[in-house]
gemmi code that builds the backbone of each chain (N, CA, C; Angstrom):
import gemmi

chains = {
    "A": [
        ("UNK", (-24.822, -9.627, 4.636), (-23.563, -10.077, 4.068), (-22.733, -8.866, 3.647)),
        ("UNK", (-21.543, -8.771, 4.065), (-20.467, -7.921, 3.560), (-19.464, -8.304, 2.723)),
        ("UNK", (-19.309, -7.371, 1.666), (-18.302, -7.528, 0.365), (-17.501, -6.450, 0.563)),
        ("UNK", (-15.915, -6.199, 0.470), (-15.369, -5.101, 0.695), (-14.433, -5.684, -0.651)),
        ("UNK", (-14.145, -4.667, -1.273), (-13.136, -4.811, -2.478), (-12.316, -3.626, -2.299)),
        ("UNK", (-10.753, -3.693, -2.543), (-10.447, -3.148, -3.294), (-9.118, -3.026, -4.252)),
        ("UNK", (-9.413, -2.531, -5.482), (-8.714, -3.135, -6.615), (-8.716, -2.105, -7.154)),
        ("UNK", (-7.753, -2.276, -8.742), (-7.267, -1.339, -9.446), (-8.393, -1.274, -10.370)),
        ("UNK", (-9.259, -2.186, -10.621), (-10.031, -3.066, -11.538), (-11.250, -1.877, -11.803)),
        ("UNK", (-12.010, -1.556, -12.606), (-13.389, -1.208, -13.008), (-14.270, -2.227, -12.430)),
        ("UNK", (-15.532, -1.376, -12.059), (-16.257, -2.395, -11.421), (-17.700, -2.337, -12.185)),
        ("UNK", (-19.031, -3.103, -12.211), (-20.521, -2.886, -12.593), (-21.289, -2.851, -11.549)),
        ("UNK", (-21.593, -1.701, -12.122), (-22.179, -0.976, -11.104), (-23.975, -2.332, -10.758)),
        ("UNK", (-24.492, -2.376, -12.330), (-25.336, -2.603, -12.435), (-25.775, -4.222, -12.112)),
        ("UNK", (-24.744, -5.105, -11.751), (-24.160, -6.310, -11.291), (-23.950, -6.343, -10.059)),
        ("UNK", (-23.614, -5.616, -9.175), (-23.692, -5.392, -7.921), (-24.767, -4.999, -7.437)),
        ("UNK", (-25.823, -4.383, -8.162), (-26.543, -3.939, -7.811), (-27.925, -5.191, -7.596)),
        ("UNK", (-27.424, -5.769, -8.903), (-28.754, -7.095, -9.039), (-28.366, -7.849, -8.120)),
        ("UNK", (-26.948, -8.197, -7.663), (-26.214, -9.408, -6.559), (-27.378, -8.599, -5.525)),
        ("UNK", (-27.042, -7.792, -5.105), (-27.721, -7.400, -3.776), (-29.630, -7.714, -3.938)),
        ("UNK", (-29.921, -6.758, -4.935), (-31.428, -7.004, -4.775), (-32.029, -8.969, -4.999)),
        ("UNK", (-31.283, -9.809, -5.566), (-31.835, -11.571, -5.331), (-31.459, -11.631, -4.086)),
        ("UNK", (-30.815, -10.808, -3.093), (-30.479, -11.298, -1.787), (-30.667, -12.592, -0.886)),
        ("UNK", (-32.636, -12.455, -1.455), (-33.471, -13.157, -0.447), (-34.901, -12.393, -0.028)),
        ("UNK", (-35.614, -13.142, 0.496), (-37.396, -12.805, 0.263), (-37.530, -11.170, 1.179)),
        ("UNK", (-36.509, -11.088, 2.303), (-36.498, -10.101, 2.902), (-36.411, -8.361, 2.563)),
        ("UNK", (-35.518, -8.429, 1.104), (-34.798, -7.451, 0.671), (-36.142, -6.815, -0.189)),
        ("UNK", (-36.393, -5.594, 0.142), (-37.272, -4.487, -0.318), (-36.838, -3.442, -0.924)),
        ("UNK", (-35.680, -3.436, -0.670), (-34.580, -1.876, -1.105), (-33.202, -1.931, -1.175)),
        ("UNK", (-32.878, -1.139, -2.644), (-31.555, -1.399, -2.919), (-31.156, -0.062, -3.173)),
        ("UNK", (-30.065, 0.514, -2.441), (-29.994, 2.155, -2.493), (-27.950, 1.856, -3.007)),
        ("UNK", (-28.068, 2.148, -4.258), (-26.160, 2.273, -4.550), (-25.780, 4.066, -4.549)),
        ("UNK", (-24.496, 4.148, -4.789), (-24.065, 5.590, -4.839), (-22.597, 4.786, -5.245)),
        ("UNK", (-22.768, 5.676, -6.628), (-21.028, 6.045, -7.517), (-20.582, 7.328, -6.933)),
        ("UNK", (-19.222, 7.022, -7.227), (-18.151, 8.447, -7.181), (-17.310, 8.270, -8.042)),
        ("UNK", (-17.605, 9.142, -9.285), (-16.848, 9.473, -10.820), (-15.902, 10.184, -10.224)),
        ("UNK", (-14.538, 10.352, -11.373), (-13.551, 11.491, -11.185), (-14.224, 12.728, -12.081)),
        ("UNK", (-14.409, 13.535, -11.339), (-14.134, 14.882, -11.915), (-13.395, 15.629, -13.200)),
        ("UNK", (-14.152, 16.433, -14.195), (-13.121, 16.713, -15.115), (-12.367, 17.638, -14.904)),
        ("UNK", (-12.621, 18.318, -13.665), (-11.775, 19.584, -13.261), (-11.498, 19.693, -11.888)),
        ("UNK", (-10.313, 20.747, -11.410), (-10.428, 20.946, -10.417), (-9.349, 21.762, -9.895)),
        ("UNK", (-9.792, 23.032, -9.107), (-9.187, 24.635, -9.189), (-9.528, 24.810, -10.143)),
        ("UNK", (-10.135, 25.262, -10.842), (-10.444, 25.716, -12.313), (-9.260, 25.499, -13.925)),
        ("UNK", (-9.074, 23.896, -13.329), (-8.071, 23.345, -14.412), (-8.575, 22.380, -14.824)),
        ("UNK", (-8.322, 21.762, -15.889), (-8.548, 20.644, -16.040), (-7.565, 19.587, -15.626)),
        ("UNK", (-8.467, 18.284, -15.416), (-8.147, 17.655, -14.463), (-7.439, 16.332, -15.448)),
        ("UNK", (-6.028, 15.935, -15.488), (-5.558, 15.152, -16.681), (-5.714, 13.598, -15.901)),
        ("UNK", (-5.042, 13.525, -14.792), (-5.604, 11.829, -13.641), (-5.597, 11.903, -12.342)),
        ("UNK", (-6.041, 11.334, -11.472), (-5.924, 11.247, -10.349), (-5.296, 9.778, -9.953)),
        ("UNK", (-4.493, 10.124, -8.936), (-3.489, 8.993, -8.399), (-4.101, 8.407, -6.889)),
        ("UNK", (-5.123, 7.145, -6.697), (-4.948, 6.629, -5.663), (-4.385, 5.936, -4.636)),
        ("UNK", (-3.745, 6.395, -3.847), (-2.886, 5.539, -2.308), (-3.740, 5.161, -1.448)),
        ("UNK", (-3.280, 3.803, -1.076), (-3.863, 3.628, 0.121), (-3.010, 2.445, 1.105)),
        ("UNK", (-3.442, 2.721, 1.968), (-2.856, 1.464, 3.109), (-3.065, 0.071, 3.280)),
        ("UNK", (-2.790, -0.662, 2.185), (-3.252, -1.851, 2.050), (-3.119, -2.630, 3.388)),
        ("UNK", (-4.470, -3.367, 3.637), (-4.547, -4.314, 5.000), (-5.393, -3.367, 6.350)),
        ("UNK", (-4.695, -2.077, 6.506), (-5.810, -0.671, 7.297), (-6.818, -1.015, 6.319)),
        ("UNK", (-6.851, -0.614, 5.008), (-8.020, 0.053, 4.408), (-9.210, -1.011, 4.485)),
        ("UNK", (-8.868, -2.483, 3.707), (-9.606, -3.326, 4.169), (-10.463, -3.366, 5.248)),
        ("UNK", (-9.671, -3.263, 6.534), (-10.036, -3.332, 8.178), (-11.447, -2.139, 7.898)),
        ("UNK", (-10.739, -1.176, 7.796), (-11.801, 0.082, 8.017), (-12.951, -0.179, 7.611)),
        ("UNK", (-12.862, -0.433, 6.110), (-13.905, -0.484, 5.155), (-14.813, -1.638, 5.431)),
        ("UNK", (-14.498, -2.594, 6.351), (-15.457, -3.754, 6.570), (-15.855, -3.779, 7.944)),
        ("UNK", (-14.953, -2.529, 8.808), (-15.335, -2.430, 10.016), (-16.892, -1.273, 9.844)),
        ("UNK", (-16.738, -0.285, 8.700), (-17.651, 0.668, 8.608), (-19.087, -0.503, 8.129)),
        ("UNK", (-18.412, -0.976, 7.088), (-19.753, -1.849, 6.490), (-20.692, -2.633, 8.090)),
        ("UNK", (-19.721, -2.903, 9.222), (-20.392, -4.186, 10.226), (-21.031, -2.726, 10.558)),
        ("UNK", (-20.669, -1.770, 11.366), (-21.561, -0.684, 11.945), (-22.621, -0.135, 11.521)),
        ("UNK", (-22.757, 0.159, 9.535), (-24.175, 0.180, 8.967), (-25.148, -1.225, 9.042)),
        ("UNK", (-24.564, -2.297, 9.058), (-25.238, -3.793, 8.914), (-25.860, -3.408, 10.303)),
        ("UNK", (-25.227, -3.271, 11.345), (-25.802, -3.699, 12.775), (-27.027, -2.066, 13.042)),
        ("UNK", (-26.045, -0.908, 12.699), (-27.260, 0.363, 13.401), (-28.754, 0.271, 12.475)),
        ("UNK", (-28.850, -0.338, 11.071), (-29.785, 0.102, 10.273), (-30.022, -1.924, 10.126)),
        ("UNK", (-29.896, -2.282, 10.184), (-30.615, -3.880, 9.975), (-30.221, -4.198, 8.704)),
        ("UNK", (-29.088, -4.248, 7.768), (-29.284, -3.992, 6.434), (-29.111, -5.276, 6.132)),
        ("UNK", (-29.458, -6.170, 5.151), (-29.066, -7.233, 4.659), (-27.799, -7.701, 3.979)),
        ("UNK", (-27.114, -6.690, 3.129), (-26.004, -6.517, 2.897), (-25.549, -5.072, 2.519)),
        ("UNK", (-24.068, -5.447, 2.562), (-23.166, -4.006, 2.208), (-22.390, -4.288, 1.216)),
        ("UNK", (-22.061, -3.613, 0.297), (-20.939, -4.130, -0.665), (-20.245, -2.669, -0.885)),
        ("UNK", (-18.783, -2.456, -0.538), (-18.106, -1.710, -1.157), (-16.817, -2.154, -2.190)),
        ("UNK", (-17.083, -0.771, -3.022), (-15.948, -1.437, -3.920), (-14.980, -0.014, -4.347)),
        ("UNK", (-13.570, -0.133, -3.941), (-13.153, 1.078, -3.692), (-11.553, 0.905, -4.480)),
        ("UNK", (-11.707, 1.956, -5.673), (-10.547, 1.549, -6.869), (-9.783, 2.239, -6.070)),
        ("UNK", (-8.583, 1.913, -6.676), (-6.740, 2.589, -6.434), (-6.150, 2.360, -7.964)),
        ("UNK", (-4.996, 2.778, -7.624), (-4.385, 3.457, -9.004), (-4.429, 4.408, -9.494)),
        ("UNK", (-4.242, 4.814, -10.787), (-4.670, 6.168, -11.739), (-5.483, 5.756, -12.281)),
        ("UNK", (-6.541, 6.819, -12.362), (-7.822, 6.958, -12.876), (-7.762, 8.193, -14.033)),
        ("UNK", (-8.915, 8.431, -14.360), (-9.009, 9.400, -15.634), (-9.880, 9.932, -15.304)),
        ("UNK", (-10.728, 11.433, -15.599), (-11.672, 11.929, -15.749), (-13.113, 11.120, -16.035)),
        ("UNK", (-14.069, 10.799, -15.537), (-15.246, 9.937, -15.831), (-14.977, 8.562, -15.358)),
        ("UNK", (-14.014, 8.258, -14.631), (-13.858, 6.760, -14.426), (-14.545, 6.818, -12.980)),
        ("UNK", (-14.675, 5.682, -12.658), (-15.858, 5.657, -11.694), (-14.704, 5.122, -10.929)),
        ("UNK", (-14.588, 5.787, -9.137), (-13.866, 5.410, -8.216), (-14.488, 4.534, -7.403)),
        ("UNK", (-15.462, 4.881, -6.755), (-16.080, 3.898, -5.226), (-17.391, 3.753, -5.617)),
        ("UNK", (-17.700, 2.382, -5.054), (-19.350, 2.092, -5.117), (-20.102, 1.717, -3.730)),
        ("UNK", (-20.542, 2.029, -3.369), (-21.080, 1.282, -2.151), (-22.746, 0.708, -2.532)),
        ("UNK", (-22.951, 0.041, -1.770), (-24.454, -0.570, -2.328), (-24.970, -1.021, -0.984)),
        ("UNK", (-25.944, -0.731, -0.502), (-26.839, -0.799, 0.633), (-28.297, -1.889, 0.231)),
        ("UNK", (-29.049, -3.120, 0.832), (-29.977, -3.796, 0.918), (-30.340, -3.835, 2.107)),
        ("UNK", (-32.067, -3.806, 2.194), (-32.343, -3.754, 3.468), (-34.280, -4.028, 2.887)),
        ("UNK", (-35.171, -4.213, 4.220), (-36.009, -4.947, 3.532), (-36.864, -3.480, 3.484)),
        ("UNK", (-36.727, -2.185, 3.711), (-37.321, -0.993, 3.477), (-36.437, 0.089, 3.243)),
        ("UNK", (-37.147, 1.164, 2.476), (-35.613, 2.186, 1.440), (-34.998, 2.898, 2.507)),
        ("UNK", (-35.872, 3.201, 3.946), (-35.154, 4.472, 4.383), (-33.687, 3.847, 5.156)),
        ("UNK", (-33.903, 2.586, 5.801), (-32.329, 1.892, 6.468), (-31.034, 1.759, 5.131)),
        ("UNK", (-31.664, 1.659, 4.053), (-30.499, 1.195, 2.815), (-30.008, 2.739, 2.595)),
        ("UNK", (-31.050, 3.567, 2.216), (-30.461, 5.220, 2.316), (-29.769, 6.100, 3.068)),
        ("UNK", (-29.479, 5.656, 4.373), (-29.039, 6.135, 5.792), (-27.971, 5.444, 5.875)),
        ("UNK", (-27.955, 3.914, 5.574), (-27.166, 2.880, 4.962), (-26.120, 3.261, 4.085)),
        ("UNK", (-26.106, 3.713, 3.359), (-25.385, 3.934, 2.240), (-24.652, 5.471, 2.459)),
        ("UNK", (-25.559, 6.272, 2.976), (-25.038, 7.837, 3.205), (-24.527, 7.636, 4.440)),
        ("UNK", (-24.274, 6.874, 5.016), (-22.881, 6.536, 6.203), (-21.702, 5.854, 6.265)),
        ("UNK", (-22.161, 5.285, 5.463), (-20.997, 4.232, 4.810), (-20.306, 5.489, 3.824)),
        ("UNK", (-20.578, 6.150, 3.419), (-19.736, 7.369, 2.541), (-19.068, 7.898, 2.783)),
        ("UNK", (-19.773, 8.788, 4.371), (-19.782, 9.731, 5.032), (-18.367, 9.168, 6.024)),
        ("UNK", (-18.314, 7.984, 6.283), (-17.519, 7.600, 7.111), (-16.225, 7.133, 5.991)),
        ("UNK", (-16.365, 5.990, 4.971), (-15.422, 5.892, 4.492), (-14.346, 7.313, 4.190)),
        ("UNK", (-15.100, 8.317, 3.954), (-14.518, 9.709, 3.330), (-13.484, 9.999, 4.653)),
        ("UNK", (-14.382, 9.873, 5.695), (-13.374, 10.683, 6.925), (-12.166, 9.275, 7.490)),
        ("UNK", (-12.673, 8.663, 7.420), (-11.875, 7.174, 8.255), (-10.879, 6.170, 7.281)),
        ("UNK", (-11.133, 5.808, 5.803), (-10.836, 4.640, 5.197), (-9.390, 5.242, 4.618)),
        ("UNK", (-8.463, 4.898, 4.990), (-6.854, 5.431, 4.485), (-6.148, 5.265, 2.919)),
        ("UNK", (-7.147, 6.261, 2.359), (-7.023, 6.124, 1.277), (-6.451, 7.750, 0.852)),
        ("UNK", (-5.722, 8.630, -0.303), (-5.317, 9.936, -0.381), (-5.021, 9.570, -1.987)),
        ("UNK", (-5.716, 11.012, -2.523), (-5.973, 11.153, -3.857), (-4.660, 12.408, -3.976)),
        ("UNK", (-4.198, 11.960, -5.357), (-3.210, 12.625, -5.931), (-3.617, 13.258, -7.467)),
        ("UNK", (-3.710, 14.357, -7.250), (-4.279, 14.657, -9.101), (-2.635, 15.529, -9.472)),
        ("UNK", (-3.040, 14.769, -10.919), (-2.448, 15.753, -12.285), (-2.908, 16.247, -12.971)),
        ("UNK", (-2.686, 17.696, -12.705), (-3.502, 18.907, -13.851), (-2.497, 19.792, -14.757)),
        ("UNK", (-2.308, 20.866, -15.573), (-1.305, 20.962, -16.449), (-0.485, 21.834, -15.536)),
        ("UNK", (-0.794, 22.310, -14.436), (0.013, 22.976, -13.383), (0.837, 22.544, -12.918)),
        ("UNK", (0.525, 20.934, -12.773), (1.668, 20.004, -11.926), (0.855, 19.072, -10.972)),
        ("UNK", (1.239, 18.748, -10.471), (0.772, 17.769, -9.032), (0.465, 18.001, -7.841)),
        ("UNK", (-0.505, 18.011, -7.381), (-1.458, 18.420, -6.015), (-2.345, 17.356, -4.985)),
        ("UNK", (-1.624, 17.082, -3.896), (-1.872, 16.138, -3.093), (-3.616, 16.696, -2.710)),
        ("UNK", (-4.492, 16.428, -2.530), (-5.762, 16.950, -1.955), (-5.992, 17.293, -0.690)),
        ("UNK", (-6.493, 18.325, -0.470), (-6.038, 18.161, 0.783), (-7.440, 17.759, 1.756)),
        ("UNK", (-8.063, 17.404, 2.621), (-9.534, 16.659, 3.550), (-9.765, 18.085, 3.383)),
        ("UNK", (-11.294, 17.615, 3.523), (-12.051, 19.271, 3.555), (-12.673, 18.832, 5.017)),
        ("UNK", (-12.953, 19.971, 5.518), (-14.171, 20.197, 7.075), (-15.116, 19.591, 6.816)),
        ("UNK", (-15.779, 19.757, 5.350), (-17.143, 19.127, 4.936), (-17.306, 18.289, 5.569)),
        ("UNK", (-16.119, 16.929, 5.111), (-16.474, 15.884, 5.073), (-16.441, 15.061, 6.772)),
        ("UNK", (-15.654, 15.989, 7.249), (-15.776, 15.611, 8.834), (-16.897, 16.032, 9.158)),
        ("UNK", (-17.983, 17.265, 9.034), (-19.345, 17.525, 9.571), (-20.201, 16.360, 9.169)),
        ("UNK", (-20.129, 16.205, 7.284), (-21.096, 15.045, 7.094), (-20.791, 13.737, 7.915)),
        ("UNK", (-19.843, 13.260, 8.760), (-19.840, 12.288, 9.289), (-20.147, 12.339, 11.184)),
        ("UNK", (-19.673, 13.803, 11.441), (-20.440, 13.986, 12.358), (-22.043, 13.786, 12.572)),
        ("UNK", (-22.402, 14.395, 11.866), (-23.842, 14.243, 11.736), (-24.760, 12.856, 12.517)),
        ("UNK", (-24.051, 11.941, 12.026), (-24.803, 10.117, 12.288), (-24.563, 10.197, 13.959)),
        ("UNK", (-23.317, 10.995, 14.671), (-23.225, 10.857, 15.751), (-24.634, 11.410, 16.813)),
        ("UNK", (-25.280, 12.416, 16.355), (-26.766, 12.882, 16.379), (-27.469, 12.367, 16.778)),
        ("UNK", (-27.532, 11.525, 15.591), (-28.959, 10.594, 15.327), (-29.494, 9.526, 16.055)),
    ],
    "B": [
        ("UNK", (10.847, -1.108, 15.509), (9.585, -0.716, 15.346), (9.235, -0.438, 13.656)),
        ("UNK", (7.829, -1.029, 13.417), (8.100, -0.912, 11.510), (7.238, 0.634, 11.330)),
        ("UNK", (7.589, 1.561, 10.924), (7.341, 2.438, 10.334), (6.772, 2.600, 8.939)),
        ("UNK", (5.348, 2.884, 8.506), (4.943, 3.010, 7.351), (4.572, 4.928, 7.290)),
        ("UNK", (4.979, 5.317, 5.775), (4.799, 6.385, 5.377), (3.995, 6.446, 4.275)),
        ("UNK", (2.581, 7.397, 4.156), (1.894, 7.475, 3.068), (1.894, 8.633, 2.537)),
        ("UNK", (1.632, 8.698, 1.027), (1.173, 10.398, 0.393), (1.918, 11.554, 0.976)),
        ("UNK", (2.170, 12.690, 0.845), (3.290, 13.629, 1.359), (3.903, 13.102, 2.324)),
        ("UNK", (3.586, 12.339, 3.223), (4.808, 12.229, 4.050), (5.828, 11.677, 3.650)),
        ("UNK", (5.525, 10.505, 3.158), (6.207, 9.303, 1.947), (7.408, 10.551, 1.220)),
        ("UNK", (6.717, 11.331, 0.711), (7.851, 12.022, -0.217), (8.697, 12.777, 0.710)),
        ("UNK", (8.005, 13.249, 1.581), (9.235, 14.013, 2.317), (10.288, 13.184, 2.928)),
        ("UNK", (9.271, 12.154, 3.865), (10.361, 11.011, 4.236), (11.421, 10.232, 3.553)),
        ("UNK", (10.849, 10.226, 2.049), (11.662, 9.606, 1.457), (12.017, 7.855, 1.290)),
        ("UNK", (10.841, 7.195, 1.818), (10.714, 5.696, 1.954), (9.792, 5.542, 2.153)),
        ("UNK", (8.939, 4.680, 1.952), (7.516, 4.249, 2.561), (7.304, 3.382, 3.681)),
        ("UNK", (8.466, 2.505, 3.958), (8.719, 2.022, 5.198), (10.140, 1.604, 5.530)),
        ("UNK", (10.063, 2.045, 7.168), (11.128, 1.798, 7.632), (11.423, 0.707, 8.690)),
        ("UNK", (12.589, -0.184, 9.338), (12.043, -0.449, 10.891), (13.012, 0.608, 11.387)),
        ("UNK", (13.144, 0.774, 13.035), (13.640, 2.001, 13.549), (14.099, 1.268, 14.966)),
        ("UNK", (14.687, 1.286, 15.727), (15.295, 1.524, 17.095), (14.817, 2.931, 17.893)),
        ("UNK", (13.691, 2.772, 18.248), (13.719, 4.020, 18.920), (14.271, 4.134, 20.523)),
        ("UNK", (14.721, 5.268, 21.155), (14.807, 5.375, 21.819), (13.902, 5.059, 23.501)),
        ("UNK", (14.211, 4.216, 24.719), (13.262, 4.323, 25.170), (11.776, 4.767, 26.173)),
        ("UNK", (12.920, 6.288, 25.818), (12.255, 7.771, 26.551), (11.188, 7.657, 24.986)),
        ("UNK", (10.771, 6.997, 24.093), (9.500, 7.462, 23.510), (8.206, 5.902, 23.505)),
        ("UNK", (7.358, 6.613, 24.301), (6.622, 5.347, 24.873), (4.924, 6.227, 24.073)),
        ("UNK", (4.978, 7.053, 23.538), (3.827, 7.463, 23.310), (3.881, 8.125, 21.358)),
        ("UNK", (2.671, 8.184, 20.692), (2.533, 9.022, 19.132), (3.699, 10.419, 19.492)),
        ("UNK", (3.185, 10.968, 20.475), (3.227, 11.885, 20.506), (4.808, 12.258, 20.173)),
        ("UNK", (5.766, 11.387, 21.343), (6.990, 11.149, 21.209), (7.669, 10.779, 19.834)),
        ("UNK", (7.152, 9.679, 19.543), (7.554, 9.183, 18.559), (7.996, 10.467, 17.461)),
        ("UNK", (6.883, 11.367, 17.116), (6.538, 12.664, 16.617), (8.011, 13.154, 16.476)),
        ("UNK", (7.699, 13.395, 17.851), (9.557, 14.818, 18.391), (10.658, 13.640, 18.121)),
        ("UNK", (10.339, 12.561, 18.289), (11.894, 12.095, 18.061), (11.821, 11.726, 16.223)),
        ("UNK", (11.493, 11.249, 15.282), (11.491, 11.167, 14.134), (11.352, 12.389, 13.810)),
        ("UNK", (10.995, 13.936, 14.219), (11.150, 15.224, 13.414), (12.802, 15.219, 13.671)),
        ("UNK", (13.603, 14.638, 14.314), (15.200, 15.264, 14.565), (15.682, 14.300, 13.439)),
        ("UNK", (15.241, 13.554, 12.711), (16.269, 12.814, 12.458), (16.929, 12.898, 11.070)),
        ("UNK", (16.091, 14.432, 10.557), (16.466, 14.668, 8.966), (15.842, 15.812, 8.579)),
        ("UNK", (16.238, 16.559, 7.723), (15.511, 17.615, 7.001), (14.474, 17.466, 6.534)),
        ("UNK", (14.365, 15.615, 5.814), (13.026, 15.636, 5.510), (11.945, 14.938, 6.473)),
        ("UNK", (12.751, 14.529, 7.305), (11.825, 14.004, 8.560), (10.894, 15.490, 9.381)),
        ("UNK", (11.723, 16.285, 9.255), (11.888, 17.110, 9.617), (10.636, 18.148, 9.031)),
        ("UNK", (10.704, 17.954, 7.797), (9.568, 18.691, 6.607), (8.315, 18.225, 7.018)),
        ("UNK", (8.214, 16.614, 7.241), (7.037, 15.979, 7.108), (6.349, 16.239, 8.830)),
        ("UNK", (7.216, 15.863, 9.210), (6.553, 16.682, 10.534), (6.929, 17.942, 11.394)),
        ("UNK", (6.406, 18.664, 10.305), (6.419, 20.190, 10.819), (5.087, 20.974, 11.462)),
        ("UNK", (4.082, 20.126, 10.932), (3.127, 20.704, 11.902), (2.263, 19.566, 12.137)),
        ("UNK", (2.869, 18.938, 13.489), (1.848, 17.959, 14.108), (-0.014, 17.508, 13.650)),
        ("UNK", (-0.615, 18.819, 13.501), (-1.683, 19.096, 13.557), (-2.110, 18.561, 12.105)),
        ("UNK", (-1.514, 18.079, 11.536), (-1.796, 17.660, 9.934), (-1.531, 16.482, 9.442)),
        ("UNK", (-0.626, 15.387, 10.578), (-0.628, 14.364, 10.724), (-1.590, 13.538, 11.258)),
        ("UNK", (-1.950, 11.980, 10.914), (-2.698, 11.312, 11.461), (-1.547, 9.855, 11.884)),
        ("UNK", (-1.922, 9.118, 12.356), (-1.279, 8.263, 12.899), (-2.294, 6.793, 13.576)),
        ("UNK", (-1.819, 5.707, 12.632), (-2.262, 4.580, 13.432), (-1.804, 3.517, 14.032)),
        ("UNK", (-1.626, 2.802, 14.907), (-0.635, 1.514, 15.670), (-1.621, 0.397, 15.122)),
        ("UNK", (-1.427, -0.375, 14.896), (-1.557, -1.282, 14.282), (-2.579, -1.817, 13.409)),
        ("UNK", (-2.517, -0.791, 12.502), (-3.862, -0.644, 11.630), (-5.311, 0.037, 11.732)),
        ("UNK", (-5.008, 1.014, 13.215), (-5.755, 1.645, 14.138), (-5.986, 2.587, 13.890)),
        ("UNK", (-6.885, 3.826, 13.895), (-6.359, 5.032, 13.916), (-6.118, 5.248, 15.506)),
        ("UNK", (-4.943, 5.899, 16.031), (-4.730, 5.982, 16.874), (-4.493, 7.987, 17.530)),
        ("UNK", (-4.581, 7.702, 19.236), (-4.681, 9.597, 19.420), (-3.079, 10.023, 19.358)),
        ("UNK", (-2.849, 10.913, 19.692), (-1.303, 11.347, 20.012), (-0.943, 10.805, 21.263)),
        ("UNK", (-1.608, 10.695, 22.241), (-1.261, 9.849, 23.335), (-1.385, 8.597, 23.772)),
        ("UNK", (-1.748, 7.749, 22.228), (-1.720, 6.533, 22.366), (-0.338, 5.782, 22.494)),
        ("UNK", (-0.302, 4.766, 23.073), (1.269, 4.310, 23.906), (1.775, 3.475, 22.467)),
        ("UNK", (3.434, 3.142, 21.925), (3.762, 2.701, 21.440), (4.336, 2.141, 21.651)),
        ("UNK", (5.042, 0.550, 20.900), (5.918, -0.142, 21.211), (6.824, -0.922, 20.273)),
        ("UNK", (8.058, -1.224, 20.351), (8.890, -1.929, 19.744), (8.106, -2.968, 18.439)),
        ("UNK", (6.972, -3.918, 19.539), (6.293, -4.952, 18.636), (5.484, -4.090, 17.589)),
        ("UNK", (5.086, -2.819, 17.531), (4.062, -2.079, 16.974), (3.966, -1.909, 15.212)),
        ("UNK", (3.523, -1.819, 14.704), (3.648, -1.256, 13.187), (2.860, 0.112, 13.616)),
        ("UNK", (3.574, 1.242, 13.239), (2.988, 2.855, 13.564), (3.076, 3.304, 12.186)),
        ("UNK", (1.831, 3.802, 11.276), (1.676, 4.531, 10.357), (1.306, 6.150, 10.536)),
        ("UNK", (1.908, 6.685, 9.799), (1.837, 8.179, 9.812), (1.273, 8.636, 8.236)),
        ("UNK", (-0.029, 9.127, 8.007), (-0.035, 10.200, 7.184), (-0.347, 10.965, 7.218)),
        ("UNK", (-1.520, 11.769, 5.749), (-2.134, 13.248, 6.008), (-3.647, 12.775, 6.397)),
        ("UNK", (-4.693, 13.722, 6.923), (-5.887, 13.196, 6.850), (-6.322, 12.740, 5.811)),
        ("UNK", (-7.509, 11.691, 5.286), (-7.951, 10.895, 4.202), (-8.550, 11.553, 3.610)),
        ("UNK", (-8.574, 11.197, 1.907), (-9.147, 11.842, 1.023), (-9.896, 10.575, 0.015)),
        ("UNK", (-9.859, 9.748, 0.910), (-10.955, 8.507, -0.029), (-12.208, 9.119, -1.227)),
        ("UNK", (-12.787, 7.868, -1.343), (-14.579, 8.606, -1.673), (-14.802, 8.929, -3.305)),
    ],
}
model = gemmi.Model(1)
for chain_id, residues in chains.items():
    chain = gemmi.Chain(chain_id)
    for i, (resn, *xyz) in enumerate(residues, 1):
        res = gemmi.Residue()
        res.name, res.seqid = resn, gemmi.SeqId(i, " ")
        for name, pos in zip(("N", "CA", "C"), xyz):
            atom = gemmi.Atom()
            atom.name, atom.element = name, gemmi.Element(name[0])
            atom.pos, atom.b_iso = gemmi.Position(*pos), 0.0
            res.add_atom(atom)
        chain.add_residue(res)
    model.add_chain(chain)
structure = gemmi.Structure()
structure.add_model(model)
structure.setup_entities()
């Protein structure tokens, strides 16, 4: 089963997490991963970050990535949950949550669903620091970590 | 054709969406590109270096030589910074 959210809203972490593990008799493993805001960044402090995104793309993406972990790894469900708006330092941005009836498909599960949302899901972070305003710009990283699954 | 603009481009462009009449010598991203860089200083800003744009047709991500059309919704931004 796939859940794709996304909202301005705070989410529980620890509620999503139990939805997934009652799944059903099958489910053996429940692998989540948060992404907090940062309190810094360039060596400033970091006052909010501003999320954009492409409402209706982002959806698409984000439930097209979730069907491709469901189908390559067998997973029982996917749930992402992926804030917009301004955020603050310590506020928790994206959740993804991986079930599957053994840990290593929910872990591979979950670290692709990341790996891909990061490079693919049309979303662009805007921070305010006391310098002024700085669009972010994609790092290489995050295109290698998603290369990677192409490998495997 | 409906035109959506996100994150720097948005500001340079100056709207977040447009519709447009394009010309119909532009049948491809690529085109589309060269003909929306003429049409303003800040059109002009935002696409100044191809190579930093992304672009999708209808909620797609799409290549530079993917074909466009009148019926299309074509989004242009920077690469993603989700996550």
């Amino acid at each position: 089963m796939i859940r794709v959210s996304v909202q301005a809203e705070d989410f529980d972490t620890g509620a999503e997490v139990a939805r997934l593990a009652s799944g059903g008799d099958s489910v053996g493993a429940v692998v989540s991963f948060s992404g907090v805001v940062r309190g810094e960044s360039g060596g400033e402090k970091l006052l909010a970050l501003q999320l954009e995104h492409y409402p209706g793309m982002t959806e698409r993406e984000l439930s097209r990535i979730a069907a491709e972990a469901t189908a390559r790894w067998q997973l029982s469900a996917v749930t992402i949950i992926h804030r917009v708006g301004v955020l603050r330092p310590k506020d928790q941005i994206v959740l993804v949550v991986t079930a599957s009836a053994h840990r290593q498909a929910a872990f591979d599960g979950c670290a692709f669903v990341m790996d891909y949302l990061k490079t693919q899901a049309p979303f662009w972070k805007k921070e305010t620091r006391s310098s002024g305003e700085y669009w972010i710009e994609a790092r290489s990283s995050d295109d290698e970590a998603a290369a990677r699954w192409d490998a495997v | 054709m409906r035109l959506l603009y996100f994150a720097w481009l948005r500001q340079h462009v100056g709207v977040s969406e447009e519709t447009v009449d394009c010309p119909a010598s532009v049948e491809t991203v690529t085109q589309l590109v060269q003909w929306l860089a003429g049409r303003g200083p800040g059109y002009a800003r935002a696409f100044e270096h191809p190579a930093r744009v992304r672009c999708a047709v209808n909620q797609t991500h799409a290549r530079p030589d993917a074909r466009v059309t009148d019926a299309d919704e074509v989004a242009f931004f920077p690469p993603v910074t989700g996550g």
